[in-house]
C-alpha positions as CSV (number, residue, x, y, z in Angstrom):
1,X,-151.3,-23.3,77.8
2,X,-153.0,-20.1,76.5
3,X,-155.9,-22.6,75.1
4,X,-156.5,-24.3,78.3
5,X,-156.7,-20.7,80.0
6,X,-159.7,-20.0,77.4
7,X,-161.7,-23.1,77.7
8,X,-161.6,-22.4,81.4
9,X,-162.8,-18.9,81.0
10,X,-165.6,-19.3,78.6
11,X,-166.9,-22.1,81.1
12,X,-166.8,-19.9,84.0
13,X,-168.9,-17.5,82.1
14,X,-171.2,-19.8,81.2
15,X,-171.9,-21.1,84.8
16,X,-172.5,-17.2,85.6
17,X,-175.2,-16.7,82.8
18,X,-176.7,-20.3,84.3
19,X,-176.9,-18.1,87.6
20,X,-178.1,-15.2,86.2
21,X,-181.1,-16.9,84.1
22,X,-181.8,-18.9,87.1
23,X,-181.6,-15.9,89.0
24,X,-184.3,-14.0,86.4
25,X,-186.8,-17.3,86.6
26,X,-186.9,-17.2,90.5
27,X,-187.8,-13.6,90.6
28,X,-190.5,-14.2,88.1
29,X,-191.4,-16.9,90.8
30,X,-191.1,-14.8,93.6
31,X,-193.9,-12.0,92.3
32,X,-196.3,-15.3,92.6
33,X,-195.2,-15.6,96.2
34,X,-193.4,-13.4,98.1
35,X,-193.0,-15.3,101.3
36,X,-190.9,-18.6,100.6
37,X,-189.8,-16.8,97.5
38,X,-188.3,-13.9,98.8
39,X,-186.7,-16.0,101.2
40,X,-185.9,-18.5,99.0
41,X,-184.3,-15.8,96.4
42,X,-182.1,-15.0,99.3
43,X,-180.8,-18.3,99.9
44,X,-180.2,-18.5,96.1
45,X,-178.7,-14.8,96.3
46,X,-176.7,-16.6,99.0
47,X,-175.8,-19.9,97.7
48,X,-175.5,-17.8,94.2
49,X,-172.6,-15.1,95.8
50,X,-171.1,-18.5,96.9
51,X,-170.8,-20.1,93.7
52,X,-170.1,-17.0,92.1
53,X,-167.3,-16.6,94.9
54,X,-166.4,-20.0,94.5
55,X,-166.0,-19.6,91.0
56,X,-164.2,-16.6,91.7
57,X,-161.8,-18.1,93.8
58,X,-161.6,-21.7,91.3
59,X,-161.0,-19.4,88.3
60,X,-158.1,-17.5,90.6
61,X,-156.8,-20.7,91.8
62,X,-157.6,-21.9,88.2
63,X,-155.5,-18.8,86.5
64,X,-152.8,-18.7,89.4
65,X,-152.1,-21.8,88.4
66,X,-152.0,-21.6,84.7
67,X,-149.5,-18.7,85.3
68,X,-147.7,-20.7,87.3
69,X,-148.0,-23.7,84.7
70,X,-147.1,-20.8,82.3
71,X,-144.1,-19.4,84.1
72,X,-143.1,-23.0,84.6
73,X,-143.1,-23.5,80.7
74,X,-141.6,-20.5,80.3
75,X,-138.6,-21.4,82.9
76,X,-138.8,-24.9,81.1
77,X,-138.7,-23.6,77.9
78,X,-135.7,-20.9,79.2
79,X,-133.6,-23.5,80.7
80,X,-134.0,-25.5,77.6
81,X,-132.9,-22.5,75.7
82,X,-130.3,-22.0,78.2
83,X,-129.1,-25.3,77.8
84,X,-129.2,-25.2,74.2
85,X,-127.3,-22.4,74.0
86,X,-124.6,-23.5,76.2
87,X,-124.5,-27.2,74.4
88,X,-124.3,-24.7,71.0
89,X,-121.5,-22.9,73.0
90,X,-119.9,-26.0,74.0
91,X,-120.4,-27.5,70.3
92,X,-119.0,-24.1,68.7
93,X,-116.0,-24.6,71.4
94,X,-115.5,-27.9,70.6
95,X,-115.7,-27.3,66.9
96,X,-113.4,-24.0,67.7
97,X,-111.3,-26.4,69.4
98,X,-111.2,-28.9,66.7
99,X,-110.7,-26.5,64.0
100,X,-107.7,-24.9,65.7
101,X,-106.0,-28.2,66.6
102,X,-106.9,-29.4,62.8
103,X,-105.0,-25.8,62.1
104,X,-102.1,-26.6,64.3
105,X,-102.0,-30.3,63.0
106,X,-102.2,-28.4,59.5
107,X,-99.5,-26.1,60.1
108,X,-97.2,-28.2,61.7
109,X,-97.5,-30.3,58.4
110,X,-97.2,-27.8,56.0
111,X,-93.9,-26.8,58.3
112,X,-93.2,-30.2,58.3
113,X,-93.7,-30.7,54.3
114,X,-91.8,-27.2,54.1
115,X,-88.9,-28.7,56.0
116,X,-88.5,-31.7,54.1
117,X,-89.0,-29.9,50.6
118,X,-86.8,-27.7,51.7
119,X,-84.5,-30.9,52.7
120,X,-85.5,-32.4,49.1
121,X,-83.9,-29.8,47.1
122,X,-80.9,-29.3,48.9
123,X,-80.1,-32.9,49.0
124,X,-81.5,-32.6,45.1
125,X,-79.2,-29.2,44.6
126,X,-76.2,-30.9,46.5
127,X,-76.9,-33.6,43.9
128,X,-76.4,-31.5,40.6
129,X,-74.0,-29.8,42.2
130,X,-71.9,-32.4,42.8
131,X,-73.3,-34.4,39.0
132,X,-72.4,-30.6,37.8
133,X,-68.7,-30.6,39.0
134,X,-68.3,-34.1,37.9
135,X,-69.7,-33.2,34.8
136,X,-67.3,-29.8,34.3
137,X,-64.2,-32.1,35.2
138,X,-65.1,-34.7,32.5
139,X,-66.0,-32.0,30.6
140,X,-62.2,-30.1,31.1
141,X,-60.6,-33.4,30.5
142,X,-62.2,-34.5,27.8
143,X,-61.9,-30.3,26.8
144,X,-57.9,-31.0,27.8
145,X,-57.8,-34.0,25.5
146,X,-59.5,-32.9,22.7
147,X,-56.9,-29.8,23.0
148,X,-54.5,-32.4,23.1
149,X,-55.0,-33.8,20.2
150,X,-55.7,-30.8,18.1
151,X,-52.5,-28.8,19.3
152,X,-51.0,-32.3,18.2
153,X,-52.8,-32.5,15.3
154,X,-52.0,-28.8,14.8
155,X,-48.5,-29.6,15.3
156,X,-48.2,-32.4,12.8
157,X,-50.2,-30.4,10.3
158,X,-48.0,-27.4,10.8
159,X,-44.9,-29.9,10.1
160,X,-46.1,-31.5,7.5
161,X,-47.1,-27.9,5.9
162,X,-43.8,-26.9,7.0
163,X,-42.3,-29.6,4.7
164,X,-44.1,-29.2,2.4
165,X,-43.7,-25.5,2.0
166,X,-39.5,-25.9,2.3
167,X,-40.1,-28.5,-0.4
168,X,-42.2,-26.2,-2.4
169,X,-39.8,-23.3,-1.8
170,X,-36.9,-25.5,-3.2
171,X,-38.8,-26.1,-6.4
172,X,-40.2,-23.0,-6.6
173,X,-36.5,-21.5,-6.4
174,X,-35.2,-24.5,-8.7
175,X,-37.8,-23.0,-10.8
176,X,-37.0,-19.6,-10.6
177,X,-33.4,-20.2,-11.0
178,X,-34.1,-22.0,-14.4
179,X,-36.6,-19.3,-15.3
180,X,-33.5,-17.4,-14.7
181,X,-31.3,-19.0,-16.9
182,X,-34.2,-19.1,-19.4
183,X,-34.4,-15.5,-19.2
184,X,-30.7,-15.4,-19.3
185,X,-30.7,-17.3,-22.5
186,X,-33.8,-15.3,-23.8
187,X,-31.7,-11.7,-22.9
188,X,-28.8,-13.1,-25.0
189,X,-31.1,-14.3,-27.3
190,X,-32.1,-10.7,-27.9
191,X,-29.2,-9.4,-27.5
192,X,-28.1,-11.6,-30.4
193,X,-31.1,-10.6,-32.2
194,X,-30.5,-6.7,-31.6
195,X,-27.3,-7.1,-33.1
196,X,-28.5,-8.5,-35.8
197,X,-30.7,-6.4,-36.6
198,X,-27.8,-3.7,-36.1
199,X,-25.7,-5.4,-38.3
200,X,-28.8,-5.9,-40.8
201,X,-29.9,-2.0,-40.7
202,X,-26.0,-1.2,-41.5
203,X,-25.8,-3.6,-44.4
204,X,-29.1,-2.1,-45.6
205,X,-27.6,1.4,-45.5
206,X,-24.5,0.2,-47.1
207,X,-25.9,-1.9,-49.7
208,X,-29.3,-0.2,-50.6
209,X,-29.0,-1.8,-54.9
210,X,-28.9,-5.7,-52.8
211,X,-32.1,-4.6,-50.5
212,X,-34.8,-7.4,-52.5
213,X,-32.1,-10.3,-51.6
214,X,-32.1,-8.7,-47.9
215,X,-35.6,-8.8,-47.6
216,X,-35.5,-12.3,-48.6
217,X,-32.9,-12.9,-45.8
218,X,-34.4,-10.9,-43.1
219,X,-37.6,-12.6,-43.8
220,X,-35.9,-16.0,-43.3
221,X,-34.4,-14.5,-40.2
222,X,-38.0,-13.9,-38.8
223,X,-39.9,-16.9,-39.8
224,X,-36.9,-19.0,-37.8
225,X,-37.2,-16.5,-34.6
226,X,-40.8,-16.9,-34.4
227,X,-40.7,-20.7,-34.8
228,X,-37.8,-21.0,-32.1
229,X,-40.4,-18.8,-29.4
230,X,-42.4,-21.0,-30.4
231,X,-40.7,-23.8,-29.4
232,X,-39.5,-22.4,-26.6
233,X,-42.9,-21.5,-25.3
234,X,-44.1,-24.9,-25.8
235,X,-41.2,-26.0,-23.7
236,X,-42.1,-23.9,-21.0
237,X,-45.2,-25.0,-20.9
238,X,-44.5,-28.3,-18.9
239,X,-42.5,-26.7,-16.3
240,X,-45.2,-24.4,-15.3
241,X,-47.9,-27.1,-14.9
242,X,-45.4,-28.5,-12.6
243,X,-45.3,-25.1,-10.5
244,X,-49.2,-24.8,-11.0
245,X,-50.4,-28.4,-9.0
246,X,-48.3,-27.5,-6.1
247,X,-49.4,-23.8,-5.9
248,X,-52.8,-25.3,-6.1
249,X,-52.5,-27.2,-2.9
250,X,-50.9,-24.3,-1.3
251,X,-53.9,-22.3,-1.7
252,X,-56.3,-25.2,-0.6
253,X,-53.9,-25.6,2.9
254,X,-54.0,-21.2,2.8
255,X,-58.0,-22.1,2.8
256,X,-57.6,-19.1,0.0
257,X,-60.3,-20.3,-2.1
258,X,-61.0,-17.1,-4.5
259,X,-57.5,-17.0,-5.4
260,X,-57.6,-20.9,-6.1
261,X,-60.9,-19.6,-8.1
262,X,-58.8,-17.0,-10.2
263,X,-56.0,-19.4,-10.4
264,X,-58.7,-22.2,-12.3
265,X,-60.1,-19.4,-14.1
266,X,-56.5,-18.1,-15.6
267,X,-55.4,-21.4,-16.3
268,X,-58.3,-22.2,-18.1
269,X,-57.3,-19.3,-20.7
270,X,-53.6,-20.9,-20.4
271,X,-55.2,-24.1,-21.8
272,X,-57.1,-22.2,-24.6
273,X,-54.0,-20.4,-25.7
274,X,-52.1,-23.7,-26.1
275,X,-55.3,-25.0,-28.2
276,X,-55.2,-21.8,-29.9
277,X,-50.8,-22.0,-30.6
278,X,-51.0,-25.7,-32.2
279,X,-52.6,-24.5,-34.9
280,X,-49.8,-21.7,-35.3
281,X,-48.8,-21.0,-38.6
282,X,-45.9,-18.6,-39.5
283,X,-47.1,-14.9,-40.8
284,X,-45.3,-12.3,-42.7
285,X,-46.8,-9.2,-41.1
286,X,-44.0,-6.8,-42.4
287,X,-40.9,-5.1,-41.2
288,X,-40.2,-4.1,-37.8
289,X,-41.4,-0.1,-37.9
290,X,-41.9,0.2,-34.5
291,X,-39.5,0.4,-30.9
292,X,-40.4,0.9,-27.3
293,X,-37.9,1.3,-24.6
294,X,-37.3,-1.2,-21.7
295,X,-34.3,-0.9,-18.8
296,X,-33.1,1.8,-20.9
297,X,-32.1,-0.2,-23.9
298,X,-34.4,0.5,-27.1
299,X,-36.2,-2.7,-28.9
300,X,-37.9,-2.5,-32.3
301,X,-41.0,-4.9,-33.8
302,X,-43.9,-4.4,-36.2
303,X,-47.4,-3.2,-35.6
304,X,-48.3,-6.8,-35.2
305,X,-45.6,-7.1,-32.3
306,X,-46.7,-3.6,-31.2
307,X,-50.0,-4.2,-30.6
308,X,-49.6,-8.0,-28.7
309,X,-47.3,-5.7,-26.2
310,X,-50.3,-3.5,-25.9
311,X,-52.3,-6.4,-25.6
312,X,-50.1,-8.0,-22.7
313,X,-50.8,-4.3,-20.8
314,X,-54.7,-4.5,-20.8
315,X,-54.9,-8.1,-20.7
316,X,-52.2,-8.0,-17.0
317,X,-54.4,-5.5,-15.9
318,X,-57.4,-6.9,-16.3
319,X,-56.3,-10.1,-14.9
320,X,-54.7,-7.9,-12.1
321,X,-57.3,-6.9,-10.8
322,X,-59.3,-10.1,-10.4
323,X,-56.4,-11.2,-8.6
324,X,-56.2,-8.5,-6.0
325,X,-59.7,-8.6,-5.8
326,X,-59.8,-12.2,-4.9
327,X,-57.0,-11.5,-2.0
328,X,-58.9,-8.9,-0.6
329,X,-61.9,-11.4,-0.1
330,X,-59.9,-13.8,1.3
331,X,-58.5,-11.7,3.6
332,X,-55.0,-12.2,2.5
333,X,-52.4,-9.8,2.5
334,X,-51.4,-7.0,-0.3
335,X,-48.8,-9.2,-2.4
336,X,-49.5,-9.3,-6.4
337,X,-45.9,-11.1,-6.9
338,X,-47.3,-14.3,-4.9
339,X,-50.4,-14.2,-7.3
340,X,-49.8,-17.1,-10.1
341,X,-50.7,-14.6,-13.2
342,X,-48.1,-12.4,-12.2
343,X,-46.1,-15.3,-11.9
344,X,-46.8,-17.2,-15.3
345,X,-47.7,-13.5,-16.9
346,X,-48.0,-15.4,-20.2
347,X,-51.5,-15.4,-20.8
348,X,-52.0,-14.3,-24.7
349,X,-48.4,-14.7,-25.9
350,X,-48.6,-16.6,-29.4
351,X,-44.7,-16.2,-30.1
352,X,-45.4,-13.6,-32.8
353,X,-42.5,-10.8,-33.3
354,X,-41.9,-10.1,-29.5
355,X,-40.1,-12.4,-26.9
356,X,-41.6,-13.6,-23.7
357,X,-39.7,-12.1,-21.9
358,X,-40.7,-8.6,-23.2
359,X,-44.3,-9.9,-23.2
360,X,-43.7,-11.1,-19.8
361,X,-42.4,-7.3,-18.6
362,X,-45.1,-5.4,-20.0
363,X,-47.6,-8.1,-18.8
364,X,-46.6,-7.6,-15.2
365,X,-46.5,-4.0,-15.4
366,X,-50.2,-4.0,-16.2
367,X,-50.8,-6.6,-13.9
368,X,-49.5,-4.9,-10.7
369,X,-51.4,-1.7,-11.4
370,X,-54.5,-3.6,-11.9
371,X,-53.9,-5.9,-8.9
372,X,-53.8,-2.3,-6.8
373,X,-57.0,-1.5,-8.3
374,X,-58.6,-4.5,-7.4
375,X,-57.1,-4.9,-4.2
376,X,-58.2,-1.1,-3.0
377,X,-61.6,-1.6,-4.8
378,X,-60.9,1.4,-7.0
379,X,-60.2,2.7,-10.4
380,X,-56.8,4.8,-10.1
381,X,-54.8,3.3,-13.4
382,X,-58.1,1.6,-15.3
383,X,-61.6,1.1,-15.6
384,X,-64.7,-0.6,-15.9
385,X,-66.3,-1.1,-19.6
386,X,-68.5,-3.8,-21.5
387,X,-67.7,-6.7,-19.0
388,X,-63.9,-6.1,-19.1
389,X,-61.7,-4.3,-17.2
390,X,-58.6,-2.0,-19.3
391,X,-56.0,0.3,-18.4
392,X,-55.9,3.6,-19.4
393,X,-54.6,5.0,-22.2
394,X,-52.3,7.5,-20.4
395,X,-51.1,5.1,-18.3
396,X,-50.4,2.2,-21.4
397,X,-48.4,5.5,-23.2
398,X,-46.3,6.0,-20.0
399,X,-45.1,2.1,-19.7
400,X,-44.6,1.0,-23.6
401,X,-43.4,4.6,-24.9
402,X,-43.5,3.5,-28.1
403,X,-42.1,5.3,-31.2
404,X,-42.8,5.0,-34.9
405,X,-39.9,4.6,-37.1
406,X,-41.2,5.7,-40.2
């Protein structure tokens, strides 16, 4: 539109310098002649005015009406804009509308989705539940059962340990009574032996020129009462392997596995001892020049017999204390009469110048003391040296009190 209104402009103002040249050239012709000139110049004046009026008034009409073309682009191109912007309004609307009802349709599914989700897992929670409970009751029946049986089990095991223990409890008395009479016939046995040598010492006072053929005699006496221990040790021997197999499976029903460790260990020595007795061989080691005191009666041996009761001392300590020691790690309770050394308490006895029974004594009395100390984890009657344990001294002194009789 603005080009238009400039192409119409610069031709109106070309028509007006048209006029104005024409204008010069007929007063240059008019100087030649004023008459028809002058007259003529006026007409032109006149017609010119007219033009130039007329050309006025087209460029007015011209202009009016390219401001009214104008104004009617510009109302066009208003109500376009208008009408753009309300189809925009209407599309933003639209899209508004679709957005919120996409929203809604959104949110009523996600509600929806919640709802059954929320459905899902209580129908899946009601589901364990109800797989939990049937679970749990299989579980406490088959727990009931399984009770059942063990409390049966249990129950049969605790008869059958019942029976056997009354069945080891008659042979271990059986045994205990015929240790008894075998101590009974030992005691007599040294009774008779005391009063021999009562009856031997008296001779020798009485008949001190004869004393070579008593030697002979008492020497005779000797090498038969060492043989006979012998014997009788040997004897012994089967009875207590007897004792020892069903102690054995005591202590494997007990689940007391470091006393049945001891037990192996101190009947392993047992075993070495008999190895070492076969080969025994009597030995003069000289007269009896020695006594110790025992339930208040006095008993007399050599150095050789002296010394093996010394021996049983250390050596029942020693294995004492193992003993104790292997109660305390089982957890089993303080009772060193129920331990199978202090039972057999024979463990280095080779029959030489001092009965088992007396062995046996002095073995136990070490063997309790060290059993205490093993037990308690301490060192009250004994001690700790080269890999072995030993009693004291002053505590061996106290239980042999034994006296020189030269």
């Amino acid at each position: 539109m603005n080009q238009n209104y400039l192409k119409k402009l610069g031709l109106s103002l070309t028509i007006s310098a048209a006029l104005v040249g024409a204008s010069s050239i007929a007063n240059a012709q008019g100087r030649h002649g004023r008459g028809d000139e002058r007259s003529q110049e006026n007409q032109q004046q006149r017609d010119q005015r007219q033009q130039q009026r007329q050309q006025e008034k087209d460029n007015r009409r011209q202009s009016d009406q390219q401001q009214r073309q104008a104004a009617q682009q510009q109302s066009q191109q208003q109500r376009q804009n208008d009408q753009q912007q309300r189809w925009e309004q209407r599309r933003q609307q639209q899209q508004q509308q679709q957005q919120n009802t996409a929203a809604e349709r959104q949110q009523r599914w996600e509600q929806q989705r919640q709802n059954n989700e929320r459905q899902r897992q209580d129908q899946v929670r009601q589901s364990q539940q109800q797989q939990q409970q049937r679970w749990e009751q299989q579980r406490q029946n088959n727990e009931r059962q399984r009770q059942d049986q063990v409390r049966q089990s249990q129950q049969q095991q605790q008869q059958r340990w019942e029976q056997q223990r009354q069945n080891d409890e008659r042979q271990r008395q059986d045994q205990v009574r015929q240790w008894q009479r075998q101590q009974s016939q030992q005691q007599q046995e040294v009774q008779r032996r005391q009063q021999s040598d009562r009856d031997r010492n008296w001779n020798n006072d009485r008949r001190d020129n004869n004393r070579d053929n008593n030697n002979w005699r008492q020497n005779r006496n000797w090498q038969q009462e060492q043989q006979q221990r012998a014997d009788r040790y040997r004897q012994d021997w089967d009875r207590r392997q007897n004792f020892l197999n069903q102690r054995q499976r005591l202590l494997e029903q007990q689940r007391r596995f470091n006393q049945l460790r001891y037990q192996q260990r101190y009947v392993e020595q047992l075993r070495r001892d008999q190895l070492r007795l076969q080969q025994w061989r009597y030995n003069d080691y000289g007269p009896y020049n020695y006594r110790y005191n025992r339930g208040g009666s006095y008993y007399e041996t050599n150095q050789y017999g002296a010394q093996m009761l010394q021996r049983a001392i250390n050596d029942g300590y020693e294995e004492g204390f193992y003993a104790g020691q292997a109660d305390r790690q089982d957890g089993y309770g303080f009772n060193p009469e129920d331990a199978y050394g202090y039972q057999d308490a024979s463990y280095g006895y080779d029959s030489y110048y001092v009965d088992l029974g007396d062995y046996q004594y002095y073995f136990r009395e070490g063997f309790t003391r060290g059993y205490e100390d093993g037990y308690y984890s301490r060192s009250q009657y004994g001690r700790y040296s080269n890999g072995t344990y030993s009693i004291l001294g002053t505590i061996l002194d106290q239980i042999l009190n034994l006296q020189s009789l030269n």
